[in-house]
N, C-alpha and C positions, 0 to 999 in steps of 0.2 A: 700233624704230629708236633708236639714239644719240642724243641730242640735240645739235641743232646751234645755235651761236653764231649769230645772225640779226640785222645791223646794218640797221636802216629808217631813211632820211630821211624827213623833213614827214610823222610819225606822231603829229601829234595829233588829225588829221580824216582823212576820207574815206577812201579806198584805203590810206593808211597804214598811220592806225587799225585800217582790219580789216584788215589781214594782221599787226595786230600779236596782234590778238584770235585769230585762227585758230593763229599757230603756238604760241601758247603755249598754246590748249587742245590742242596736241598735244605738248605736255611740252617743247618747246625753249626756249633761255635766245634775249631778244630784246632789243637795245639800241636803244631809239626817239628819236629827234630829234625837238625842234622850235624852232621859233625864238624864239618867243615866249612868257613867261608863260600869257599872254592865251589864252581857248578853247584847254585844257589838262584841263578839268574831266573828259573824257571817260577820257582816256588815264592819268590821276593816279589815278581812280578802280579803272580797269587794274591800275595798280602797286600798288596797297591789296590787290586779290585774290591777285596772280601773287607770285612772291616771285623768281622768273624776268626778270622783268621791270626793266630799266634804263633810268631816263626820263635824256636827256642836252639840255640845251640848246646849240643849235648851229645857228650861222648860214654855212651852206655859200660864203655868197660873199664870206666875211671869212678869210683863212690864220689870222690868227692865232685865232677862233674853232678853229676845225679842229686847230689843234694844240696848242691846252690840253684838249682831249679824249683827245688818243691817249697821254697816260701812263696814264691810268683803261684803256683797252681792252687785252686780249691778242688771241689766234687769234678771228679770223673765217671762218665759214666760208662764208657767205651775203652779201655786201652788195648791198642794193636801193636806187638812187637812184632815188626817189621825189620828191622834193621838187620842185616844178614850182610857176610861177608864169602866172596866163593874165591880160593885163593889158586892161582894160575898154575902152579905146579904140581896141583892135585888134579889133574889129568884123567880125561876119560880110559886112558890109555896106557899108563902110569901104574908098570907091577908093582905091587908091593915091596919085591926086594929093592926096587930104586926110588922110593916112597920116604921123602926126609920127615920123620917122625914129628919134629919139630911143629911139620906143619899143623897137626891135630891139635896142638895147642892154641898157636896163632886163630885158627876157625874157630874154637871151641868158648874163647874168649869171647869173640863178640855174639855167636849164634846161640848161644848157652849159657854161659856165665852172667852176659852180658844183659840178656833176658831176663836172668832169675833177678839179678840186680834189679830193673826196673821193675818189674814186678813189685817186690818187695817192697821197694822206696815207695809203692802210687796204693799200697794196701790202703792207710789209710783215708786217701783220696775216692776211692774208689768206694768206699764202705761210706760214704757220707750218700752216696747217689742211692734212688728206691730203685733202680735196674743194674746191679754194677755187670758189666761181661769183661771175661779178658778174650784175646782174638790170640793166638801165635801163627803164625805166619810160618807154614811147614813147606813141607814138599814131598812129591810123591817116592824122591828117590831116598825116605825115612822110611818108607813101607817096608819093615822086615819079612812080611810074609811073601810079597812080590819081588823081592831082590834076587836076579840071576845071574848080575857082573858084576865086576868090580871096580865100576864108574865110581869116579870123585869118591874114592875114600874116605875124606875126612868129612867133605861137603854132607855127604850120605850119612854117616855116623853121626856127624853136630846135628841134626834133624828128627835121626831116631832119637837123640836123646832130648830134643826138644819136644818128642812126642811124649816119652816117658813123663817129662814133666807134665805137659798138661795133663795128661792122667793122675797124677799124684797132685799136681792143685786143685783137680777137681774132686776129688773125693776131702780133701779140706775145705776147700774155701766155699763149696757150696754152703757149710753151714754158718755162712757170715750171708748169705745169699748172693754169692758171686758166683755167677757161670763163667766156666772156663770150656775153650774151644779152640782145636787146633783146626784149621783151614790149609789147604795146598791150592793156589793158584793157578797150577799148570804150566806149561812149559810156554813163556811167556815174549814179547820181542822187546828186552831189556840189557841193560849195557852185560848183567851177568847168564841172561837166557842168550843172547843173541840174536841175529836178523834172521836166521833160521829159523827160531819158533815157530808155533804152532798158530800163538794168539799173539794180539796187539793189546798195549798195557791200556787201552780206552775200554775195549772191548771186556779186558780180564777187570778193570775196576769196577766198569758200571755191575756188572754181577754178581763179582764179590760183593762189592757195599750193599746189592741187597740182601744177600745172603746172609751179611753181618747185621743188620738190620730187622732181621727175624729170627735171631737169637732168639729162644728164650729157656729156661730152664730146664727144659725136656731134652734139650741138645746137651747136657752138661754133661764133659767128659769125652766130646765124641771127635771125630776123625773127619772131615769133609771137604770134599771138591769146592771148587768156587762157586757152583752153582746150588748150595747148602744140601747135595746127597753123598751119601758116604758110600755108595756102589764100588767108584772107581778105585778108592783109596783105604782098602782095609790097613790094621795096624799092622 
């Protein structure tokens, strides 16, 4: 296979990180974000082996962050907006009426806002590549037709409407021929899934990245597991 250009947000831990690990033990060039110095050690250490590898600092809910990066980037051929934030007070548990409203903003910024910003800024980039995909990085608990609780409020609402987007880009952007695809992971064992989860983030990357990896334009628009079916995870 060709090696393809792979831009990752919030690639210095969890689901990122190993889809940054995965594709570049499969020889592809990988540009990783993250926002912070700070627990970097993981991903730094990455860039020491791979030579593939471009660590970019970048805080997706800031423009001008976002575009003192895009003179450094050319052709993308992949971008996965990853970056997600799950904020501690939006509580599985957590009525509504004690539900500080405030918080839907704080989420909505980096899981949504912060998306569309990237997005936006990497069009151009993306439109130079002969495969452009976008990847969003959802979850299951966006599923409005399977919602029965009132788990993580805002978390759940930033998702659905991260799904609505990739709906709405994909009925656009296909005609630049960018596929767009929402993916849910699964309940994963990461600093915001926890050691409870289900899956381990080796396990959820090596099959996401194949998943991601068999994109192709017949997927545009759709809704799917880490394992590229959409059974588990209608809209």
């Amino acid at each position: 296979m060709t090696p393809l250009t792979i831009f990752i947000t919030g690639a210095n831990r969890g689901i990122g990180l190993g889809l940054s690990q995965r594709f570049l033990e499969e020889g592809h060039h990988v540009i990783s974000t993250y926002r912070a110095k700070s627990d970097t050690t993981e991903l730094f250490n990455l860039a020491k082996k791979y030579h593939t590898l471009k660590t970019v600092l970048l805080d997706i809910t800031n423009q001008e962050s976002i575009e003192n990066v895009l003179p450094n980037i050319r052709s993308v051929d992949i971008l996965i907006n990853n970056a997600a934030i799950f904020s501690r007070s939006d509580r599985a548990n957590t009525p509504f009426q004690k539900l500080s409203i405030d918080t839907f903003s704080d989420v909505f910024k980096t899981n949504l806002e912060g998306t569309a910003r990237v997005t936006q800024a990497l069009l151009p980039n993306l439109r130079l590549s002969h495969r452009p995909v976008i990847i969003n990085i959802s979850s299951g608990a966006g599923s409005i037709s399977v919602k029965d609780n009132n788990f993580y409020y805002c978390y759940s609402v930033s998702k659905a409407g991260l799904n609505m987007l990739t709906r709405a880009l994909s009925s656009e952007l296909i005609k630049m021929n960018i596929t767009t695809v929402a993916f849910s992971p699964g309940w994963v064992q990461t600093e915001m899934g926890g050691d409870d989860a289900e899956i381990s983030v080796e396990e959820c990357s090596r099959t996401l990245a194949k998943s991601i990896l068999s994109i192709t334009s017949e997927d545009n628009g759709r809704f799917y597991g880490r394992l590229g079916r959409s059974d588990p995870y209608p809209w």
